[in-house]
VMD Tcl script that draws the C-alpha trace (Angstrom):
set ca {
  {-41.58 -146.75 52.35}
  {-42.25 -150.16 53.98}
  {-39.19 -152.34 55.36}
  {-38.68 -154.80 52.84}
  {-38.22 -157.55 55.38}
  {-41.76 -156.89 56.84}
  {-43.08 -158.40 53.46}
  {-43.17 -162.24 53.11}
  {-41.47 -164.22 50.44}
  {-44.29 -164.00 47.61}
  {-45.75 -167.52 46.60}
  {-45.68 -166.38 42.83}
  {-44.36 -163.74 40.97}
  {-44.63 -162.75 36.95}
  {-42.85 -160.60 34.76}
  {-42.83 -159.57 31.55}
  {-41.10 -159.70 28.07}
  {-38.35 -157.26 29.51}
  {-37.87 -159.28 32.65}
  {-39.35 -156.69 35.08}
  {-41.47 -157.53 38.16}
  {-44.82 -157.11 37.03}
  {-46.88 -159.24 39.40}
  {-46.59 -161.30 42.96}
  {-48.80 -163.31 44.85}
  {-49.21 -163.77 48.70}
  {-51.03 -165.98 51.15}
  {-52.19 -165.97 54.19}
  {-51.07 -167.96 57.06}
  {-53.39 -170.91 56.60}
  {-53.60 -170.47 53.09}
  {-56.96 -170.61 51.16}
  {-58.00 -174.25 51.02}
  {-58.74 -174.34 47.62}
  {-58.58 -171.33 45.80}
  {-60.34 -171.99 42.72}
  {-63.38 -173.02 45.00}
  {-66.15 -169.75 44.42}
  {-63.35 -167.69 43.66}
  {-64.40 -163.72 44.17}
  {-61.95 -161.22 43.98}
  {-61.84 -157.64 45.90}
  {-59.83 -154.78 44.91}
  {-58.12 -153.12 47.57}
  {-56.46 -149.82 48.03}
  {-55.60 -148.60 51.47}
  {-59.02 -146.51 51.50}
  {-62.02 -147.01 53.58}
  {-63.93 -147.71 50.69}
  {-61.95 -150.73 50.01}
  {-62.00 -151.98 53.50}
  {-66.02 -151.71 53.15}
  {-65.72 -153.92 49.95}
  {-63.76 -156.26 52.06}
  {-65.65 -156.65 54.70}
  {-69.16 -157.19 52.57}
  {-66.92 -159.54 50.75}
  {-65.94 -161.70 53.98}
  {-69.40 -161.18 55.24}
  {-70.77 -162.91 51.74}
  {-67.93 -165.48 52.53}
  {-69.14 -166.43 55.22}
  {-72.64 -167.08 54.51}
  {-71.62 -168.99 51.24}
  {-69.87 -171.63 53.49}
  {-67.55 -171.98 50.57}
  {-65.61 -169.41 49.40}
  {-62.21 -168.31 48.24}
  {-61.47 -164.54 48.76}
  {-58.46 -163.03 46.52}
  {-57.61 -159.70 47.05}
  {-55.92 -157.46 44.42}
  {-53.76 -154.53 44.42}
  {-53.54 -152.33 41.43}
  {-49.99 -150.17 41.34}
  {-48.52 -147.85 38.85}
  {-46.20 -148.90 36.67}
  {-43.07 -148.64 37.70}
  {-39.23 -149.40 36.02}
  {-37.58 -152.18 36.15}
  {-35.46 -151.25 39.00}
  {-38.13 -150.07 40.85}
  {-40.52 -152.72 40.44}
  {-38.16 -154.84 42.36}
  {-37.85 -152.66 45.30}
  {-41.44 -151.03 45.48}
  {-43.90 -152.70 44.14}
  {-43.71 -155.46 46.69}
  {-43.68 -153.04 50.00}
  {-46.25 -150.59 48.63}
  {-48.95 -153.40 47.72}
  {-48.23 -155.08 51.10}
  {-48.89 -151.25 53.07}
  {-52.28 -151.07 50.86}
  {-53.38 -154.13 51.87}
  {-52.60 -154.30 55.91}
  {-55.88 -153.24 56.35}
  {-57.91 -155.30 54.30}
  {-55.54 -158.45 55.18}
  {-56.00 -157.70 59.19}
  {-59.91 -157.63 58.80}
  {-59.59 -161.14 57.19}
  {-56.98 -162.26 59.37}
  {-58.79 -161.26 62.60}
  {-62.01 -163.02 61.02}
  {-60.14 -166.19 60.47}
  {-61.04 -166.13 56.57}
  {-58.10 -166.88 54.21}
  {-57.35 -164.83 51.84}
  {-54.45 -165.23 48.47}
  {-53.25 -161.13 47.89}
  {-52.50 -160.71 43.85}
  {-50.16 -157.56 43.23}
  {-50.20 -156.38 39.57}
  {-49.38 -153.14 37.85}
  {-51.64 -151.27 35.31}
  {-54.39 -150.06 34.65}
  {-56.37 -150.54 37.79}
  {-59.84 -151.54 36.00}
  {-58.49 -153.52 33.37}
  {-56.00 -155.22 35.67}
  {-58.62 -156.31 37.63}
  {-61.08 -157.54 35.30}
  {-58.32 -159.45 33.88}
  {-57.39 -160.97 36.81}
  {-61.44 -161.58 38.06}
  {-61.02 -163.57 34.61}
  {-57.95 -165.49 34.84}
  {-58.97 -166.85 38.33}
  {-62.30 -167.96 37.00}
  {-64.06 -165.33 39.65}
  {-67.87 -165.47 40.44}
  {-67.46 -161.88 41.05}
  {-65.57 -158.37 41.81}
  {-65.96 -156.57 44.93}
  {-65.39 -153.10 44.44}
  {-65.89 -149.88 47.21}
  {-67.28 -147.07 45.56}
  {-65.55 -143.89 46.26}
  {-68.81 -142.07 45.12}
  {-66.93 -139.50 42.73}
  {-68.87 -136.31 41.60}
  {-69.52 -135.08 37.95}
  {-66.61 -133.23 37.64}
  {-64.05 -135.57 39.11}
  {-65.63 -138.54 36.96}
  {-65.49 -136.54 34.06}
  {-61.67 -135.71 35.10}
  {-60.48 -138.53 36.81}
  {-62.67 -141.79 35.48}
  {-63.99 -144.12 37.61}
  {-62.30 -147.50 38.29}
  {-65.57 -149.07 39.80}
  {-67.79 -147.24 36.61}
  {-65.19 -148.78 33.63}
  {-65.63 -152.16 35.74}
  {-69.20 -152.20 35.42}
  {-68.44 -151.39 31.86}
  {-66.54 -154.27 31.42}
  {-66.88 -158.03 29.94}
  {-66.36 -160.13 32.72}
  {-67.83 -161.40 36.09}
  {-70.75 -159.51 37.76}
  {-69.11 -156.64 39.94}
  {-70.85 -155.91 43.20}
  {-69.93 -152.28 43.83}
  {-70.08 -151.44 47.69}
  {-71.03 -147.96 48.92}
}
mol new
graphics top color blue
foreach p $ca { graphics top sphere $p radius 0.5 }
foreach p [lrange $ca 0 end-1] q [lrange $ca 1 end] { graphics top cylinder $p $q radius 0.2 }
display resetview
């Protein structure tokens, strides 16, 4: 796994009734401006799909002149113990990606880590931050493995909550 001193001190962090780490927050170096300003939030992975989503997203940024870009990183739940040693590192790998495009585009961006549920953790979120939208990539599952697996970006569509741009 990740060195935990290659991940910043988070700016936030939450946990739940049983005191375990259940979400963090990081920003970038300048942090977004004002984040509640056109908040849109894009899920992100470690997958080329996501870094598609992000890049649309920073491209749509961009044009909109005014524009505050959250990222979000769904992991599994872990224990308590673990949650305080992984969750941290592994949202921070699954993010380099998408956090270098923005960095390297000079766009700010605020990283939420959460465990759950990836769909409903990120609708939830989208909603909490007051998000114009979702930015999704679609990994462009096939009958069988929707049937099997589900489909994060298909139960986002299917949920109440900001419009959800899905990005092939």
């Amino acid at each position: 796994m990740s060195d935990q001193a290659d991940v910043p001190a988070p700016i936030t962090s939450e946990r739940d009734a049983d005191a375990r780490l259940v979400g963090l927050s990081f920003d970038s170096a300048p942090p977004l401006a004002a984040p509640d300003k056109n908040p849109w939030l894009v899920a992100v992975d470690g997958s080329d799909n996501a870094l598609r989503a992000v890049a649309h997203a920073a491209h749509q940024a961009d044009q909109m002149h005014a524009c505050a870009l959250h990222l979000v990183n769904v992991q599994q739940w872990f224990s308590k113990e673990a949650a305080e040693t992984e969750l941290a590192p592994r949202a921070w790998l699954a993010s380099a990606r998408a956090r270098a495009l923005l960095d390297a585009q000079g766009q700010p961006w605020r990283l939420h880590v959460v465990m759950g549920d990836p769909a409903d953790q990120i609708m939830a979120l989208a909603v909490r931050l007051g998000c114009n939208g979702v930015v999704v990539g679609n990994r462009g599952l096939g009958v069988v493995e929707n049937l099997l697996l589900g489909s994060v970006t298909k139960k986002l569509l299917q949920l109440s909550g900001p419009p959800v741009v899905a990005v092939p």
